[in-house]
N, CA, C and O of each residue as an XYZ file, in Angstrom:
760
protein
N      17.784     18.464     11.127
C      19.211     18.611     10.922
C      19.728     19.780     11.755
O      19.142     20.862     11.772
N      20.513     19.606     12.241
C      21.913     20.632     12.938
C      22.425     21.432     11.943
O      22.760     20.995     10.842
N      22.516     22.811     12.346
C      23.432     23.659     11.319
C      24.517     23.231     11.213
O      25.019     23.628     10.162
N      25.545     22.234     12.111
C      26.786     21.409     11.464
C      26.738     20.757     10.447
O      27.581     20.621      9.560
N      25.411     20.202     10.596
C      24.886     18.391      9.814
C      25.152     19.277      8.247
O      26.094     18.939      7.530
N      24.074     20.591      7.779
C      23.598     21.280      6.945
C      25.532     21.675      5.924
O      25.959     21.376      4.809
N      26.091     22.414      7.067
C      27.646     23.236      6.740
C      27.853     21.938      6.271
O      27.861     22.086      5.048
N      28.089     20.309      6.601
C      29.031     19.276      6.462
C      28.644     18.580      5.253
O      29.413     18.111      4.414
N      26.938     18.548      5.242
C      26.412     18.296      3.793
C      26.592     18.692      2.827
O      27.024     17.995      1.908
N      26.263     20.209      2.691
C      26.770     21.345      1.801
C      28.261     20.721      0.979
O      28.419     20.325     -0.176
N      29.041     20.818      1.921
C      30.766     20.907      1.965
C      30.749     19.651      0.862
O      31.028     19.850     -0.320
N      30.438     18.504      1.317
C      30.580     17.175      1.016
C      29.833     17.097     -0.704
O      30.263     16.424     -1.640
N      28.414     18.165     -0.706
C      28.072     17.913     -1.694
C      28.823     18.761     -3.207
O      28.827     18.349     -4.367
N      29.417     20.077     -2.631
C      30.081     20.829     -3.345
C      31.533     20.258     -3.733
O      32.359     20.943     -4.335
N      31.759     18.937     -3.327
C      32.728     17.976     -3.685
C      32.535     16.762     -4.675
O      33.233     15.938     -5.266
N      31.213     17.100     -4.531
C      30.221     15.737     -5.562
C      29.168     16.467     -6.094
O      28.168     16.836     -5.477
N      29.484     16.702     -7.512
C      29.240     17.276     -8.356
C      27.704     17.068     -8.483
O      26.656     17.614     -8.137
N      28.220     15.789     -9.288
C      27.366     15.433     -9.572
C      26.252     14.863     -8.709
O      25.145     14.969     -9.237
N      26.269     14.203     -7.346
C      25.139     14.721     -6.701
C      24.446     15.570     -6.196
O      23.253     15.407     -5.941
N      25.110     16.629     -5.971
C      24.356     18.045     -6.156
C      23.297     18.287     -7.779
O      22.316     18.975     -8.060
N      23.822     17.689     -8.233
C      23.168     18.239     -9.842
C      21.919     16.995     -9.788
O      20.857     17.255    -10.353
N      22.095     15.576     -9.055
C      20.994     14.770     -9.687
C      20.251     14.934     -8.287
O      19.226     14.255     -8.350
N      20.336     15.443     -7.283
C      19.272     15.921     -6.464
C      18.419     17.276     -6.807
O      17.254     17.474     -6.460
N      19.249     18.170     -7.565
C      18.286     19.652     -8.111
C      18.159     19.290     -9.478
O      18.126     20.089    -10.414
N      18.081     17.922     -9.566
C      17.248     17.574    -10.798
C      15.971     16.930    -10.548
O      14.892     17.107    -11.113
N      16.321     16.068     -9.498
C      14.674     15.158     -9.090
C      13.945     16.336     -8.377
O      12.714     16.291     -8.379
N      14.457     17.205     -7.872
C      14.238     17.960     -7.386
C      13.132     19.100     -8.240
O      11.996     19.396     -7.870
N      13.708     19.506     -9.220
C      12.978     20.438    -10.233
C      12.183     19.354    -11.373
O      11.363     19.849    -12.147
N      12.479     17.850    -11.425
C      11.248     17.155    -12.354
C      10.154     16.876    -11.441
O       8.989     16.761    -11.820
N      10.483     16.783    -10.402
C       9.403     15.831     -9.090
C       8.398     16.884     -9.201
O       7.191     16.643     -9.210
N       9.097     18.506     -9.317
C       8.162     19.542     -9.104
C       7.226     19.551    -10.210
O       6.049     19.237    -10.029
N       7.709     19.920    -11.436
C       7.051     19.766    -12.699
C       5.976     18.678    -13.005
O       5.009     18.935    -13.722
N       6.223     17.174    -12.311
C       5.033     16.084    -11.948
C       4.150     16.644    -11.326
O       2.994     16.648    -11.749
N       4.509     17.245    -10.172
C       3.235     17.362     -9.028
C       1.851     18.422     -9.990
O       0.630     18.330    -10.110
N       3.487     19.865    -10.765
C       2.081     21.034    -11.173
C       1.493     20.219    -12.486
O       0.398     20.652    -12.845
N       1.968     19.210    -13.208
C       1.221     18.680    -14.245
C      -0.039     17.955    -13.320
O      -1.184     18.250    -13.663
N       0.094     17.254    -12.453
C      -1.119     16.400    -11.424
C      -1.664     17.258    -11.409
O      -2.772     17.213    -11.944
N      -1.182     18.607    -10.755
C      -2.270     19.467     -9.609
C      -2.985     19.967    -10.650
O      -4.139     20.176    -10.274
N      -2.782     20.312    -12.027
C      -3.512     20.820    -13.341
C      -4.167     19.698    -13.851
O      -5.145     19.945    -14.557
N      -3.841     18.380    -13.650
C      -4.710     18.090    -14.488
C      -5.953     17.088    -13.380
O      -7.038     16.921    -13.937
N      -5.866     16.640    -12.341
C      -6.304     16.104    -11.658
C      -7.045     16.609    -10.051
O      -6.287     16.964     -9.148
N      -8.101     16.596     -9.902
C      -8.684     16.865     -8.733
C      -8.503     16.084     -7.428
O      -8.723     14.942     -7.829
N      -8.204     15.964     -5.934
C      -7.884     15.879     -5.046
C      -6.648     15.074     -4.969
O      -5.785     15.321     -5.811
N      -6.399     14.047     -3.998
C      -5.054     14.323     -3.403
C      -4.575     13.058     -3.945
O      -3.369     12.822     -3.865
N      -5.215     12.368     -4.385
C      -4.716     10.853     -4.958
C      -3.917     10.931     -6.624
O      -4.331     10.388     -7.649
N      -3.239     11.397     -6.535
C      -2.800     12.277     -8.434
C      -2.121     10.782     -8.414
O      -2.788      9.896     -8.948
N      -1.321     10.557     -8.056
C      -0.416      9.268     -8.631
C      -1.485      7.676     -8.893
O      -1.032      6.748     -9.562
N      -2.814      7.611     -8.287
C      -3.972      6.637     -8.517
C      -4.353      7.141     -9.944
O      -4.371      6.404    -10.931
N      -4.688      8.623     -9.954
C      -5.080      9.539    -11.464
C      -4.246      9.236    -12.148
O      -4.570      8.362    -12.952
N      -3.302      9.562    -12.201
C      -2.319      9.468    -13.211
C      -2.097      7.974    -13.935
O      -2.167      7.726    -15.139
N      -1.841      7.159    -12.958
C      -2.029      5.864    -13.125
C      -2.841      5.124    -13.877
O      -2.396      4.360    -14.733
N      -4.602      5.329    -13.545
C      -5.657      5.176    -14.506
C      -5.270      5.098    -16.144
O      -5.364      4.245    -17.027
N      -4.630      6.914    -16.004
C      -5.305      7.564    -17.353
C      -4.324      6.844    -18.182
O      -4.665      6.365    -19.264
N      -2.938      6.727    -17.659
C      -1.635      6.607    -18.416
C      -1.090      5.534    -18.166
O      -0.381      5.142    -19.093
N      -1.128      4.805    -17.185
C      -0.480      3.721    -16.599
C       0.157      2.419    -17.584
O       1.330      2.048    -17.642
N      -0.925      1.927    -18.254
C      -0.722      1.254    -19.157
C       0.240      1.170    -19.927
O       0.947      0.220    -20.264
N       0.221      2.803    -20.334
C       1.428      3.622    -21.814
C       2.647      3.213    -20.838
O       3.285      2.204    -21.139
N       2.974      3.883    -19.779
C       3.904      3.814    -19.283
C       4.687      2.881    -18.696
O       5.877      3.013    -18.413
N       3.777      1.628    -18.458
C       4.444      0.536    -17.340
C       5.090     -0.206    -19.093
O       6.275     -0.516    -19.219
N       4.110     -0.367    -20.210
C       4.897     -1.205    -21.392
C       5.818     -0.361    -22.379
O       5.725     -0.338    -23.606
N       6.782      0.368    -21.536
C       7.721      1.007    -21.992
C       9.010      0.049    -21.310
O       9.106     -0.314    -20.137
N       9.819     -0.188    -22.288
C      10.774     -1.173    -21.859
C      12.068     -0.675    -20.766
O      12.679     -1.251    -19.865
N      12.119      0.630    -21.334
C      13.326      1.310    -20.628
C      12.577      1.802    -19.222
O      13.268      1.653    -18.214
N      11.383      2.312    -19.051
C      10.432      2.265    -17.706
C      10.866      1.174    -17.058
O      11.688      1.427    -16.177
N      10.439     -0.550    -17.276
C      10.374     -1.801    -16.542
C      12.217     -1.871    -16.274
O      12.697     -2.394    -15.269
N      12.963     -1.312    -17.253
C      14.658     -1.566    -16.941
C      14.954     -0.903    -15.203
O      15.371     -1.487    -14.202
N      14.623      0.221    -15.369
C      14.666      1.568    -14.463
C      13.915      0.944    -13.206
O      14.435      1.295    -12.147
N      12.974      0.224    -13.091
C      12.029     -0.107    -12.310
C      12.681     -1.277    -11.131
O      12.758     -1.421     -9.911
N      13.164     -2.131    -12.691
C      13.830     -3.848    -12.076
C      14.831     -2.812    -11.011
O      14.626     -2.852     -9.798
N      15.640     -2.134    -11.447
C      16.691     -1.801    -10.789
C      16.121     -0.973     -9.076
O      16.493     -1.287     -7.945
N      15.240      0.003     -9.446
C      14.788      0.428     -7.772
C      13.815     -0.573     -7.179
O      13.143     -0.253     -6.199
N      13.713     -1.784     -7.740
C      12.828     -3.179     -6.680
C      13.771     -3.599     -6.078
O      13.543     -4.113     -4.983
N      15.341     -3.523     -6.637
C      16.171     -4.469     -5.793
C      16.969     -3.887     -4.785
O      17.987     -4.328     -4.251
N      16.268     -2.676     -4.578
C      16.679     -2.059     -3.359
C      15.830     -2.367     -2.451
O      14.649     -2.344     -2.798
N      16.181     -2.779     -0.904
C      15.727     -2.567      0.373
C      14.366     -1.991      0.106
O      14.332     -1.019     -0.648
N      13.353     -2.395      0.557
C      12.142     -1.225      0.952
C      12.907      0.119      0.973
O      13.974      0.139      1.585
N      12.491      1.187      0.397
C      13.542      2.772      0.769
C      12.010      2.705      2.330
O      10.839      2.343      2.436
N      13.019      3.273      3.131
C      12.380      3.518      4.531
C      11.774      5.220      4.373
O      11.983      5.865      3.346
N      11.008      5.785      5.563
C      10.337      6.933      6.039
C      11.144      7.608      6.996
O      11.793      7.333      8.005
N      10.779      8.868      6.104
C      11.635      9.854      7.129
C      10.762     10.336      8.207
O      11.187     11.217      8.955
N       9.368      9.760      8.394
C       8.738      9.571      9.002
C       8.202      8.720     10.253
O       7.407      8.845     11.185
N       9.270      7.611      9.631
C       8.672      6.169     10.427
C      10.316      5.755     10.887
O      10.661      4.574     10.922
N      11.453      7.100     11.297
C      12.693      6.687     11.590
C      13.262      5.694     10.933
O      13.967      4.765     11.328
N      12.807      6.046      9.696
C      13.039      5.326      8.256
C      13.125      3.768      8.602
O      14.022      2.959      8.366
N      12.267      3.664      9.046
C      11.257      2.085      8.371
C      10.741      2.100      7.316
O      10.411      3.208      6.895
N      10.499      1.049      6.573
C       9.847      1.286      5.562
C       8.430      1.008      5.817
O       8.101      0.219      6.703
N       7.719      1.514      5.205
C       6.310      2.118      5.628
C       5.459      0.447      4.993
O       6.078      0.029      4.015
N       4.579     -0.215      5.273
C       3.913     -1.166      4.746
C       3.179     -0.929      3.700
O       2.708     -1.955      3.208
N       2.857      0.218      3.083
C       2.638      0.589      1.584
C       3.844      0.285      0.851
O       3.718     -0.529     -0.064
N       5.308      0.911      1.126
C       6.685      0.674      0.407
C       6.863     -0.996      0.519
O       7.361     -1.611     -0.424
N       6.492     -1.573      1.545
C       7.014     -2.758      1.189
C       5.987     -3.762      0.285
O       6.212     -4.812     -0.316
N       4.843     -3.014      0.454
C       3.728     -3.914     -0.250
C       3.789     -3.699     -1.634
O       3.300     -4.521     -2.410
N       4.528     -2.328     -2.150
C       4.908     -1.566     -3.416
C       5.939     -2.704     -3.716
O       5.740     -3.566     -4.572
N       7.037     -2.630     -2.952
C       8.297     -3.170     -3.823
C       8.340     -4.789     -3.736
O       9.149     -5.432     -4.405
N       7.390     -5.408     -2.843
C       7.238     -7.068     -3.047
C       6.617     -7.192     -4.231
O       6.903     -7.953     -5.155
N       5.653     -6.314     -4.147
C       4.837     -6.571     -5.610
C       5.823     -7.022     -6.984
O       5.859     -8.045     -7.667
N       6.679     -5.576     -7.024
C       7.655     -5.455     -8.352
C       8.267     -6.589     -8.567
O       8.495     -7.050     -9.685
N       8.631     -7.211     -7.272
C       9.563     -8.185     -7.730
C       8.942     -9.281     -7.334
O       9.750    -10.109     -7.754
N       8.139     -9.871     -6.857
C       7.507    -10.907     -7.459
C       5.992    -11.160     -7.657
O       5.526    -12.273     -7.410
N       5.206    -10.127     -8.105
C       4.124    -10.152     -9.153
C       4.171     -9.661    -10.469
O       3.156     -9.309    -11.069
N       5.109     -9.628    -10.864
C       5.597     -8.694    -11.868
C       6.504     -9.695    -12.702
O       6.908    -10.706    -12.128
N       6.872     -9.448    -14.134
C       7.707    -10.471    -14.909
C       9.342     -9.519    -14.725
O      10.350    -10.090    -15.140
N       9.469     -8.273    -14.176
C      10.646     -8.307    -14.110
C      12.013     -8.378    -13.942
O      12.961     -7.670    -14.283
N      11.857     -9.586    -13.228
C      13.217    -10.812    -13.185
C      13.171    -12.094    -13.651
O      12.315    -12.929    -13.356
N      14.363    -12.282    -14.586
C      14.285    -13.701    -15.348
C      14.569    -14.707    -14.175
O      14.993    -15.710    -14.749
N      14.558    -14.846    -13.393
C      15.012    -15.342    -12.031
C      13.969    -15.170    -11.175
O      13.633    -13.988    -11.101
N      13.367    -15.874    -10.537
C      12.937    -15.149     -8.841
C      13.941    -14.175     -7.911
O      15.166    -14.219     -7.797
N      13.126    -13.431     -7.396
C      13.657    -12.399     -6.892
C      14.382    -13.324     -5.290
O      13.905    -14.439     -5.075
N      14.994    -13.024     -4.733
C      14.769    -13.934     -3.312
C      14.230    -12.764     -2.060
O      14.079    -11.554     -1.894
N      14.108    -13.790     -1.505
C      12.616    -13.114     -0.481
C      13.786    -12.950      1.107
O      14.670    -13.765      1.371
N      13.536    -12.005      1.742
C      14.259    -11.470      2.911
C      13.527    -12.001      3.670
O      14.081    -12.618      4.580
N      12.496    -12.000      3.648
C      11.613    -13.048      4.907
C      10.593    -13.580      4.099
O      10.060    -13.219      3.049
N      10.402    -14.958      5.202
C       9.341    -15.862      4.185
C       8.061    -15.034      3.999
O       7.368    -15.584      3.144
N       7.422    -13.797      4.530
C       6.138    -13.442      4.229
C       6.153    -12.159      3.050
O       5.166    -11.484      2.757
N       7.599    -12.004      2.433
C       7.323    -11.258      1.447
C       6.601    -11.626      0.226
O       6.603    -10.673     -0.552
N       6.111    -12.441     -0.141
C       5.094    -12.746     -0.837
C       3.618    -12.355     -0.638
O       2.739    -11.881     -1.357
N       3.716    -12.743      0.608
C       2.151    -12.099      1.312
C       2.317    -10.641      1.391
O       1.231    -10.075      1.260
N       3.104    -10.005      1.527
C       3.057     -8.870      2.002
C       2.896     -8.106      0.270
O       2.302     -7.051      0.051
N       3.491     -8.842     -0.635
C       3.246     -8.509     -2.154
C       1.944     -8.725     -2.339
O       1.602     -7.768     -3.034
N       0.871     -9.484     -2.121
C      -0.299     -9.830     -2.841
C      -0.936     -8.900     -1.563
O      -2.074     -9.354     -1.444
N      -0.830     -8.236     -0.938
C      -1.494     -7.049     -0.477
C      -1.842     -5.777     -1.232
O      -2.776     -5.041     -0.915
N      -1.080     -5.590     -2.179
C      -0.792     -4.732     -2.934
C      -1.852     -5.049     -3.947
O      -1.927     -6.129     -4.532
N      -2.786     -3.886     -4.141
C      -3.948     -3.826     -4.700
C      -4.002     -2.807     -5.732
O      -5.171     -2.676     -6.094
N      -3.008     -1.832     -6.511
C      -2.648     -1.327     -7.375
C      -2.100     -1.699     -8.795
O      -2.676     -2.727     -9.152
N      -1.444     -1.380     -9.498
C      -0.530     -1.671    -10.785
C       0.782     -1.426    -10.275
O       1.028     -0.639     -9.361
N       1.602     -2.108    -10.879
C       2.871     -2.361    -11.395
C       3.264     -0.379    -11.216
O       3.853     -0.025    -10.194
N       2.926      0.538    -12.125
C       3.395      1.382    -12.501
C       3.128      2.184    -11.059
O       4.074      2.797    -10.564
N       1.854      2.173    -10.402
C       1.573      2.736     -9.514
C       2.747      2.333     -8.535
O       3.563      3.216     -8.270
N       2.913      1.039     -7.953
C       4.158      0.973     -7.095
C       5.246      1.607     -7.541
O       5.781      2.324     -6.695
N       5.671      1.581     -8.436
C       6.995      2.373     -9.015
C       7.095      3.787     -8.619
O       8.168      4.227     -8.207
N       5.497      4.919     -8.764
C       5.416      6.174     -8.825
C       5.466      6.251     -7.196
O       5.863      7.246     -6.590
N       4.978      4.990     -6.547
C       4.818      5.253     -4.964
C       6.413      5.061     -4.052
O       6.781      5.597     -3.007
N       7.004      4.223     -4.818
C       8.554      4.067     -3.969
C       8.969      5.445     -4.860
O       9.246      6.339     -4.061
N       9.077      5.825     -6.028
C       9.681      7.276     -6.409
C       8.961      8.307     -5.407
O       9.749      8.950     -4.713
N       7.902      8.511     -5.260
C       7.414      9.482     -3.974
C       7.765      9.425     -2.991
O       7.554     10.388     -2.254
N       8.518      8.198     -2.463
C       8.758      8.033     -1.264
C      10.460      8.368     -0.931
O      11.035      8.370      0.158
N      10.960      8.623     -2.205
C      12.332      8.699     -2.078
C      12.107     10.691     -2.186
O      12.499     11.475     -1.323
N      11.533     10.990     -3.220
C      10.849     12.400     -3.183
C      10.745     12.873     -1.958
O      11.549     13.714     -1.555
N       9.626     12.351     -1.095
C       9.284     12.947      0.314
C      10.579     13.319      1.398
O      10.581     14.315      2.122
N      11.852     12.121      1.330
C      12.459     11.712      2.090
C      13.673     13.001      1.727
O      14.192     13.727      2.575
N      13.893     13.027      0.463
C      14.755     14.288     -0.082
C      14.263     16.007      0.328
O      14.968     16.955      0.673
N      12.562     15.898      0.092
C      11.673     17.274      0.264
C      12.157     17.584      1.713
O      12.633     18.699      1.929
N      12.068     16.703      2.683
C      11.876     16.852      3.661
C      13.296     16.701      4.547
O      13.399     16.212      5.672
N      14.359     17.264      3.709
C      15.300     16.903      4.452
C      16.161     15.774      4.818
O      17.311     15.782      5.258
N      15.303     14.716      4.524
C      16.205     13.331      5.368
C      16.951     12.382      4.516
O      17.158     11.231      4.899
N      17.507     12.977      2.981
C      18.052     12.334      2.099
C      20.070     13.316      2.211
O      20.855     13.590      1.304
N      20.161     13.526      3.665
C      21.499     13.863      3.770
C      22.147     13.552      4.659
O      22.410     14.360      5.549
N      22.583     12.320      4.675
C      23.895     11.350      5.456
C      24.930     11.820      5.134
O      24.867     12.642      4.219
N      26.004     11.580      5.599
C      27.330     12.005      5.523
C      28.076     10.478      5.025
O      28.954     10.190      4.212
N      27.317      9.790      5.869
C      28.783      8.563      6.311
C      28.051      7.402      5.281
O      26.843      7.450      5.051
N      28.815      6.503      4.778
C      28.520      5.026      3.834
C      27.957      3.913      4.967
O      28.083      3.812      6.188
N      27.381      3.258      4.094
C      26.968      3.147      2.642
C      25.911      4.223      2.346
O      25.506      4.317      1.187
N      25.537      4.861      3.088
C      24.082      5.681      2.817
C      23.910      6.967      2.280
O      22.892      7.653      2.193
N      25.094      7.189      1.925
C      25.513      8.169      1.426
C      25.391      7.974     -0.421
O      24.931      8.641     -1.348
N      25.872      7.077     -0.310
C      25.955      5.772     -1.778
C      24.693      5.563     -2.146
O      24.030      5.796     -3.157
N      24.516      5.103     -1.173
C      22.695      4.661     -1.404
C      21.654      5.621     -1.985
O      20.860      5.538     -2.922
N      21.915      6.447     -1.192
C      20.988      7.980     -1.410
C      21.012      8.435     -2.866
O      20.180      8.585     -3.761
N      21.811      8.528     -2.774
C      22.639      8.889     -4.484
C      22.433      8.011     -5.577
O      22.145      8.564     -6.638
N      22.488      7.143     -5.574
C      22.186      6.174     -6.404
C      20.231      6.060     -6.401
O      19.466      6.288     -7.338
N      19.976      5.717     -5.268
C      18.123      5.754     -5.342
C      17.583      7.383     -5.916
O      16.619      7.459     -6.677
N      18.359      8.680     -5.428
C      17.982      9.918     -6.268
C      18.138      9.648     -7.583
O      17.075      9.726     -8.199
N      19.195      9.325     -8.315
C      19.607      9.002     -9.706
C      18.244      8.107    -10.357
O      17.441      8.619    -11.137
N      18.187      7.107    -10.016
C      17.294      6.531     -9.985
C      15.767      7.261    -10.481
O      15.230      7.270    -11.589
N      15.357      7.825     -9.235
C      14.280      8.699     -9.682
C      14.039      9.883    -10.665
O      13.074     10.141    -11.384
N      15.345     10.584    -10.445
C      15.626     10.830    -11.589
C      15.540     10.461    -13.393
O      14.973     11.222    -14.177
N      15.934      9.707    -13.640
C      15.798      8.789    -14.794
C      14.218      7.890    -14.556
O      13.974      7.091    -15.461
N      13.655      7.939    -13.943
C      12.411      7.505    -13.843
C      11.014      8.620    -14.091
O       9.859      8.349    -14.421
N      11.592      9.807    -13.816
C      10.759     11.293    -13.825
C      11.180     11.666    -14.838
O      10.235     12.282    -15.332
N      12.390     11.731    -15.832
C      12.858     11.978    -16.722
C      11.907     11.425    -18.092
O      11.236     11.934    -18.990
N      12.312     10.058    -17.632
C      11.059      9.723    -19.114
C      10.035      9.853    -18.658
O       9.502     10.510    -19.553
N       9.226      9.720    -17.842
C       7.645     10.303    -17.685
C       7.656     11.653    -17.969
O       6.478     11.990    -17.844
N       8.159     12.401    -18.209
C       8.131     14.114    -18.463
C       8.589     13.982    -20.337
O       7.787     14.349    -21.196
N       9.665     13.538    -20.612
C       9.835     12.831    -21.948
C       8.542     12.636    -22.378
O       7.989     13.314    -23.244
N       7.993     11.586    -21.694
C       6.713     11.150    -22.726
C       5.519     11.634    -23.277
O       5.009     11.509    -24.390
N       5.030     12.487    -21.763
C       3.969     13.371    -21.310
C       3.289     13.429    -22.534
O       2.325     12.721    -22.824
N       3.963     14.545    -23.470
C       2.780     14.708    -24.907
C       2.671     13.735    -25.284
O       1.504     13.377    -25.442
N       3.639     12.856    -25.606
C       3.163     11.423    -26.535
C       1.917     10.951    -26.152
O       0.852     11.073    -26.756
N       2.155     10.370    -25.038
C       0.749      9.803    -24.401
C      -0.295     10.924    -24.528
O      -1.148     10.651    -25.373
N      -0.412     11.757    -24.102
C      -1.508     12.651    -24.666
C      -1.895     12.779    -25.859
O      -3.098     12.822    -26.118
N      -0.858     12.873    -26.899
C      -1.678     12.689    -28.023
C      -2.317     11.569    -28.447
O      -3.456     11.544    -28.911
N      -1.370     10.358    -28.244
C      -1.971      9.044    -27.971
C      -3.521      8.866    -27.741
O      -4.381      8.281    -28.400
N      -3.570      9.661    -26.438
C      -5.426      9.545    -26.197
C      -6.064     10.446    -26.951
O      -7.247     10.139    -27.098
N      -5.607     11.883    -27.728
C      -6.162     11.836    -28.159
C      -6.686     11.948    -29.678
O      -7.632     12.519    -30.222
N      -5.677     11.175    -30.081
C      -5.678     10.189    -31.140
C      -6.883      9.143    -31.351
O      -7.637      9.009    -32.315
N      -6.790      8.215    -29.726
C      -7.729      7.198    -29.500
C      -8.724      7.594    -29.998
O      -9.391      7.043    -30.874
N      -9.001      9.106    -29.203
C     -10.564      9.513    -28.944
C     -10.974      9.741    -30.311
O     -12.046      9.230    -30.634
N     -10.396     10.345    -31.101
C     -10.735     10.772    -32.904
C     -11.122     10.245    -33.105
O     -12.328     10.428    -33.269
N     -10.267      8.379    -33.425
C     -10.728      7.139    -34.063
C     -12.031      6.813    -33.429
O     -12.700      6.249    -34.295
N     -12.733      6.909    -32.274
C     -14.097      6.135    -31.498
C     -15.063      7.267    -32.378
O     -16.127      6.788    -32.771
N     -14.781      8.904    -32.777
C     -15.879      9.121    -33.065
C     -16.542      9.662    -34.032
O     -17.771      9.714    -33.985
């Protein structure tokens, strides 16, 4: 970014309240995810960890799969890396959601005929794609490249932060539950 780009963002965001507030919100939960991973999990795969331990609890949470349906029916979110393409993990993530997954009473419709294939590539869970397009909107914000000026992408941005937001929200919500949950489990086995 240009120190114009930065002054014009600023300006624009101190006009929109409230996206200033739901970006230094994903912003300060995204953080609080990572130091719960980095504490509780050893090397660099925390969202595979996390997934394992909890995945289950979390993907059959109804208001989770609501939150979820809604960021599948966005576009692949692209890389601020890949001159925001979307990366073939994101698209193998979000074909999955929407059609290996029960959450559309409908078929989803397919942008090209090989999004199906490009879904059964996807060798993870349900919940794991979800945590991987939320990381990917994460990275894209960390790193600067979640500040357009001009529409729709401006819209967009805002709405996919919100999004993650309310998606990091109840996973931080739940955190103890599920922990006690397991170890609850563990009492009853012994």
């Amino acid at each position: 970014m240009k120190s114009n780009e930065i002054r014009l963002f600023r300006e624009k965001l101190e006009q929109d309240q409230e996206n200033l507030n739901i970006r230094r919100q994903f912003h300060e939960q995204y953080e609080w995810l990572e130091g719960y991973w980095n504490g509780r999990y050893r090397g660099n795969n925390h969202i595979d960890q996390f997934d394992r331990e909890f995945g289950d609890y979390f993907w059959n949470l109804g208001e989770l799969r609501d939150l979820v349906r809604d960021l599948a029916s966005y576009p692949p979110i692209g890389s601020s890396k890949s001159n925001f393409d979307s990366t073939i993990t994101i698209q193998r993530a979000t074909y999955y959601l929407r059609f290996s997954t029960n959450l559309y009473e409908i078929e989803f419709p397919m942008d090209s005929d090989n999004d199906k294939e490009i879904a059964n590539e996807w060798n993870k869970s349900a919940f794991n794609g979800s945590l991987t397009i939320v990381k990917q909107i994460r990275d894209n914000l960390f790193h600067g490249r979640k500040a357009e000026l001009s529409e729709p992408q401006y819209t967009r941005n805002k709405e996919l932060i919100s999004m993650g937001v309310r998606i990091t929200n109840l996973i931080l919500e739940k955190l103890e539950d599920v922990e006690n949950q397991k170890i609850s489990i563990k009492k009853m086995k012994i």
